[in-house]
C-alpha positions as MATLAB code, in Angstrom:
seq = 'XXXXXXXXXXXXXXXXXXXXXXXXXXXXXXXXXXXXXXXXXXXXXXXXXXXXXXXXXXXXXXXXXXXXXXXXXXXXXXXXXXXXXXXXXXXXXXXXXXXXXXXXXXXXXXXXXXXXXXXXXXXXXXXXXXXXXXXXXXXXXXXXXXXXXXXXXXXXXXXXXXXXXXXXXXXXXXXXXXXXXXXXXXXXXXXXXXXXXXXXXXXXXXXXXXXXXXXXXXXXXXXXXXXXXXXXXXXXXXXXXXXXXXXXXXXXXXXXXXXXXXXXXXXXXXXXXXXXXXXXXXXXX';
ca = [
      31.885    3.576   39.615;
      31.831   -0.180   38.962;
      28.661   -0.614   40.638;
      27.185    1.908   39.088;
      28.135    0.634   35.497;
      26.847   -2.917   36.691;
      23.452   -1.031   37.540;
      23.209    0.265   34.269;
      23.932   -3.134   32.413;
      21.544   -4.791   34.601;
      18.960   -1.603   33.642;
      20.007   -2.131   29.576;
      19.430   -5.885   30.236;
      16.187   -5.317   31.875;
      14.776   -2.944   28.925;
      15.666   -5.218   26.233;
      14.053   -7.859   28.072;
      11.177   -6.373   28.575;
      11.289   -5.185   24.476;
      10.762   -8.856   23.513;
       7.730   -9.008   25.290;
       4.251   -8.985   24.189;
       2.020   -6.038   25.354;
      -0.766   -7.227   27.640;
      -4.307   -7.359   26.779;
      -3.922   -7.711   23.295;
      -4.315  -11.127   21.176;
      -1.805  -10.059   18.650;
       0.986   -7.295   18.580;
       4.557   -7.011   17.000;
       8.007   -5.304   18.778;
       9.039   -2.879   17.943;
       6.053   -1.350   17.671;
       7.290    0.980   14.616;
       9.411   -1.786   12.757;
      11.827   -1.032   10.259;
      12.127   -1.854    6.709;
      15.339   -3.976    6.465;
      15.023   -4.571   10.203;
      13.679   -7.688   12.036;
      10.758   -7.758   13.787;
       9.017  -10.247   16.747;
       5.162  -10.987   16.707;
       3.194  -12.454   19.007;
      -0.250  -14.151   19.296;
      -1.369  -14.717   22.979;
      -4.702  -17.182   22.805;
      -5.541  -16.201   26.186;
      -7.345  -13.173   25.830;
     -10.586  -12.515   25.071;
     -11.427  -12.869   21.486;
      -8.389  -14.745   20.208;
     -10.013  -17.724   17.750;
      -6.615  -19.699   17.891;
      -6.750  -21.481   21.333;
      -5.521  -24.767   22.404;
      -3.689  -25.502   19.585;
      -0.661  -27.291   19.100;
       1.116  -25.110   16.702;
       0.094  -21.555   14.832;
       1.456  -19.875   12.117;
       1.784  -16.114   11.338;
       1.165  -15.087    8.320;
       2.102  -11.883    6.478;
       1.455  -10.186    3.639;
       4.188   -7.403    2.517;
       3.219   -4.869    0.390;
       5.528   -3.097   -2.098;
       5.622   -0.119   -4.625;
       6.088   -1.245   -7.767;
       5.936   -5.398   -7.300;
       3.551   -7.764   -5.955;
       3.193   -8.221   -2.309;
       5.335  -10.687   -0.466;
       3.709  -13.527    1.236;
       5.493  -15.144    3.792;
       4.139  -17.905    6.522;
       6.464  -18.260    9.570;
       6.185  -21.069   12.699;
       5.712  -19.777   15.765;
       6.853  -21.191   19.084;
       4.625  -20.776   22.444;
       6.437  -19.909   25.537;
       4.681  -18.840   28.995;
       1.407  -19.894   26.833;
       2.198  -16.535   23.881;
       3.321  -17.730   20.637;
       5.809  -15.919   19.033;
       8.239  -15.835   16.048;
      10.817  -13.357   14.803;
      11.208  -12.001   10.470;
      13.959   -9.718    8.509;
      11.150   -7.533    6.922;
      12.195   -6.650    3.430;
      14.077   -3.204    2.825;
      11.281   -2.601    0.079;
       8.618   -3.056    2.380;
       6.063   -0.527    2.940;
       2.991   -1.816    4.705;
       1.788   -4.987    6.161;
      -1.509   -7.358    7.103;
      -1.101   -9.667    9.563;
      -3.198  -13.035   10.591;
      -2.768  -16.298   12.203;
      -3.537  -19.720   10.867;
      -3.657  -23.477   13.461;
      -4.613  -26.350   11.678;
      -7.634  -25.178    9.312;
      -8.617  -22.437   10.786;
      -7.563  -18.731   10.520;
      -7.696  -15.966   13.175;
      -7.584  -12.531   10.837;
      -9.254  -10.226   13.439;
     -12.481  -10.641   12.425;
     -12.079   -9.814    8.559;
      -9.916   -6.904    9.703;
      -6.520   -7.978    9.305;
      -3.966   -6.643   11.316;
      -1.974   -3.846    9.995;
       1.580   -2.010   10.288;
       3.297    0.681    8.574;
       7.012    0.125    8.166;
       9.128    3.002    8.957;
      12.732    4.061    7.857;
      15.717    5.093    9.233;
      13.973    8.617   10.660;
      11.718    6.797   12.166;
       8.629    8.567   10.462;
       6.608    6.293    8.115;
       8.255    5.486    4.658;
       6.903    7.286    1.053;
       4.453    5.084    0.150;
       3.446    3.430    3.437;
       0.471    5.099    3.822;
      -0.824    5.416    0.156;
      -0.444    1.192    0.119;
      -3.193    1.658    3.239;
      -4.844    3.608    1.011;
      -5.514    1.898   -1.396;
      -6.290   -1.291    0.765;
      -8.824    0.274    2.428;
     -10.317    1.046   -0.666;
      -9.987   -2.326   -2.192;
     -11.215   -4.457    1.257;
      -7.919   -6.322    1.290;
      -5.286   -8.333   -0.988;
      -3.844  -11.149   -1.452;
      -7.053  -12.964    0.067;
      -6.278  -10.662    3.164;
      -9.624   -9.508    3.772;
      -9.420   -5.695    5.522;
     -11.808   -3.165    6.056;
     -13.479   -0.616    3.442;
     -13.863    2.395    4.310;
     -13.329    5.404    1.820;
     -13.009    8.365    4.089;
      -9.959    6.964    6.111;
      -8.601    6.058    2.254;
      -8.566    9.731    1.989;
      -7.425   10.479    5.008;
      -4.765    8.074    4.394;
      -3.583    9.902    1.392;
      -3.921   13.439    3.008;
      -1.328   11.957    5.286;
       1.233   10.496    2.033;
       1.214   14.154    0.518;
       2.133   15.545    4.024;
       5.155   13.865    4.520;
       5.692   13.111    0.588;
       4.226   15.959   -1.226;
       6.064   14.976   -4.373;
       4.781   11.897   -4.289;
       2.823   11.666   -7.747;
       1.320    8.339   -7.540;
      -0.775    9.492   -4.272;
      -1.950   12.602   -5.664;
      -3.355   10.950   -8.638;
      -5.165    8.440   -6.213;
      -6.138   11.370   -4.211;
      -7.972   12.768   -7.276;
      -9.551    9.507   -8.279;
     -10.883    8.892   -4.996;
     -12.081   12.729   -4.483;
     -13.933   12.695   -8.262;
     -15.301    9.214   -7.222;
     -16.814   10.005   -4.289;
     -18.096   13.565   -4.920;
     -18.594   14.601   -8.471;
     -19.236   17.845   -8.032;
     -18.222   21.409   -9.858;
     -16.437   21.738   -6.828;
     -14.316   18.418   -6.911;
     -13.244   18.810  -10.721;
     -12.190   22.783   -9.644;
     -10.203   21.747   -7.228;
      -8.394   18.495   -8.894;
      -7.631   21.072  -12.400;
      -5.612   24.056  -10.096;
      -4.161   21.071   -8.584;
      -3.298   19.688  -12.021;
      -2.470   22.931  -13.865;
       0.342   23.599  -11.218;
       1.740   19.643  -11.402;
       1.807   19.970  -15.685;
       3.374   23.525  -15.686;
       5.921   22.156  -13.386;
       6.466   18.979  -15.174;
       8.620   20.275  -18.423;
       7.129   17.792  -20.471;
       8.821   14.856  -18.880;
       6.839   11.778  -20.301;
       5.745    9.363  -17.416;
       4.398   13.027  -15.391;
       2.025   13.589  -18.186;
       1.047    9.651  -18.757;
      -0.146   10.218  -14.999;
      -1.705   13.188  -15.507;
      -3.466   12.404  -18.866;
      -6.793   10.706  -17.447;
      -7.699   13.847  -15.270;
      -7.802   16.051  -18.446;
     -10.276   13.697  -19.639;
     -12.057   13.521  -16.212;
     -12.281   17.334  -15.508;
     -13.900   18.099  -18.894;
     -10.475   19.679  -20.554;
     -10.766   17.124  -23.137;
      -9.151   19.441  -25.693;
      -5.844   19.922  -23.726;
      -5.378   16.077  -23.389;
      -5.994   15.834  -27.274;
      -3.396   18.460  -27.692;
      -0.680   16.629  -25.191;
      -1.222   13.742  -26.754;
      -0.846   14.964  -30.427;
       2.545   16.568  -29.275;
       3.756   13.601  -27.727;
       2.473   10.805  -29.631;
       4.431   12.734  -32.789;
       7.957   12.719  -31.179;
       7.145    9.019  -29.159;
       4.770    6.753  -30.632;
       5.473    4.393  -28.244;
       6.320    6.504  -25.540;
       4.325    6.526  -21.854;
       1.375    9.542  -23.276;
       0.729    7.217  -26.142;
       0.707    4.350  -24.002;
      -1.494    6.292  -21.501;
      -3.788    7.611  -24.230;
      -4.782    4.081  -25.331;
      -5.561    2.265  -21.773;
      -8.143    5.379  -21.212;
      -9.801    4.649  -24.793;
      -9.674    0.909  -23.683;
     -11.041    2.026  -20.528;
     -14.140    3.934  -22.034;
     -14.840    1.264  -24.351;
     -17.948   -0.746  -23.135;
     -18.319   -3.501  -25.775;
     -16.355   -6.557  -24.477;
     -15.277   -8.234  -27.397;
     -14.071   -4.985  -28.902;
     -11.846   -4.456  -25.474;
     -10.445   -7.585  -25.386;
      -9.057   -6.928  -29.128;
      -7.912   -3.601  -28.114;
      -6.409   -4.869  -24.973;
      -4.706   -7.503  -27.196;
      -3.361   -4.544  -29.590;
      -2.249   -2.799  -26.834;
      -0.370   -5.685  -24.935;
       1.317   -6.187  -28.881;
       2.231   -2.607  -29.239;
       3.442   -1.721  -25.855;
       5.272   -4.753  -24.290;
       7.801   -2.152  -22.537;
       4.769   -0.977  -20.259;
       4.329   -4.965  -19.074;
       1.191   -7.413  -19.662;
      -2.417   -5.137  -18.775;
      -4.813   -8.059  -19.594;
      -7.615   -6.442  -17.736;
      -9.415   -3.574  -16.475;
     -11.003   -2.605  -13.462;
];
C-alpha cells in the first residue's frame, strides 16, 4: 500500500509538472488552457519556433489586455523570465474578467501575432465560458481590436460569436441587442427587420415596463420602421421619469440622427447637463 501511494504522488507530481509547461510548437500559449477568472494563470513565449519576432533578446514582456462588462479594460505588462530558452511569467486574472488579447513586447519591438493578437476566454467555476465572454469577442472582432490591440475583423465570426452568448446566456440583453445591430447592419433586408421585431415584441411583452429593458430596446423600434410604438413608449415613460433611462435613451438616438456637427455637439452638451446619472457620452460613433 505504501508503494502504491508513493506511485501515485510521484504520478500527481509528474502531472503538475508537466501542467506548467508550455505546449510544443507554438510561439505563445497560456496553462491552463481554460483559465479562470479570479484564478492565476502561466504564459509562455518560446522564440524558437518558427515565426516568433521576439528572438535573442535579453528580456520580454507580456502584455495583456483584460476586458470587462461594464468598465474599461485592464492593461497590465508583466516580466517574464526565460528558462530552458521559453520565457514565461505567471498573473491573478481579475474575478471580473471576461476576455483577453495577448502580445509580447523586447526592447522596441512588439510580437502581436501578426496584427492578430492572441486571444482567451476566461471561464468560471463550471468551467464553461463566463456571460459575457464571448459577446466582448464579439464586439472586438467587429471593432479590429482595443486598447491599441490590433485583432482581426471579421463580421460573420462577430455573429457567430454572439449566436454562441445567447446559447449559454439567453437572457443576456446586451448581446441580443448587438445581435440585432450587427444582423440590420449587415443585411437590411424585409427579412432582417421581420425577424429582429418577433424577436423584440416577445423581449417588450416580457419586460413589464422595467426602464433600462425598454432604454435597450428603444433604438430597434426606430430601426424596424415601428416608429409610432417608440413615440408612444417614450411619451409614457418620459411623463412618469423625465430623467429616467427611455428619456435618456430617446435623446442619444435624436443625437444620433442628427447630422449637423455643431448642432450635435450642443445637443451632446445638453444631454451630458441633463443626464449626468447615465455618465459623460461626449461622442458618437
Amino acid at each position: 500500500m505504501r508503494r502504491i501511494g508513493a506511485l501515485l504522488l510521484l504520478v500527481i507530481a509528474g502531472l503538475s509538472g508537466c501542467s506548467r509547461q508550455m505546449p510544443p510548437g507554438r510561439v505563445a500559449a497560456w496553462l491552463p488552457d481554460q483559465p479562470q477568472a479570479g484564478g492565476e494563470i502561466t504564459l509562455f513565449y518560446n522564440p524558437a519556433v518558427p515565426g516568433a519576432v521576439l528572438v535573442n533578446e535579453t528580456g520580454l514582456t507580456a502584455e495583456m489586455l483584460i476586458m470587462r462588462t461594464s468598465e474599461p479594460p485592464i492593461l497590465t505588462e508583466l516580466p517574464m523570465t526565460q528558462k530552458d530558452g521559453v520565457w514565461r511569467t505567471h498573473h491573478l486574472l481579475p474575478a471580473e474578467g471576461q476576455f483577453f488579447l495577448l502580445r509580447f513586447a523586447a526592447n522596441g519591438k512588439t510580437d502581436d501575432n501578426s496584427g492578430r493578437c492572441w486571444e482567451g476566454i476566461l471561464h468560471g467555476r463550471e468551467m464553461r465560458p463566463l456571460r459575457g465572454a464571448h459577446l466582448q469577442k464579439s464586439l472586438l472582432l467587429q471593432q479590429g481590436g482595443a486598447g491599441g490591440f490590433p485583432f482581426r475583423q471579421s463580421l460573420s465570426e462577430a455573429e457567430t460569436e454572439l449566436e454562441a452568448e445567447l446559447a449559454l446566456y439567453p437572457d443576456n440583453l446586451n448581446a441580443k441587442t448587438a445581435l440585432w445591430d450587427l444582423l440590420l447592419r449587415r443585411s437590411p433586408l424585409a427579412s432582417t427587420k421581420e425577424r429582429v421585431r418577433n424577436e423584440l415584441r416577445q423581449i417588450y411583452e416580457n419586460a413589464g415596463g422595467d426602464e433600462e429593458t425598454l432604454a435597450a430596446l428603444l433604438p430597434f423600434f426606430f430601426r424596424t420602421g415601428q416608429e409610432y410604438a417608440a413615440r408612444q413608449i417614450i411619451a409614457e415613460s418620459v411623463t412618469l421619469l423625465p430623467r429616467g433611462p427611455v428619456a435618456a435613451a430617446a435623446r442619444r438616438w435624436e443625437i444620433e440622427r442628427e447630422q449637423d456637427p455643431i448642432k450635435k455637439a450642443s445637443m451632446i452638451e445638453a444631454y451630458n447637463k441633463e443626464f449626468p446619472q447615465q455618465g459623460l457620452w461626449r461622442q458618437l460613433p
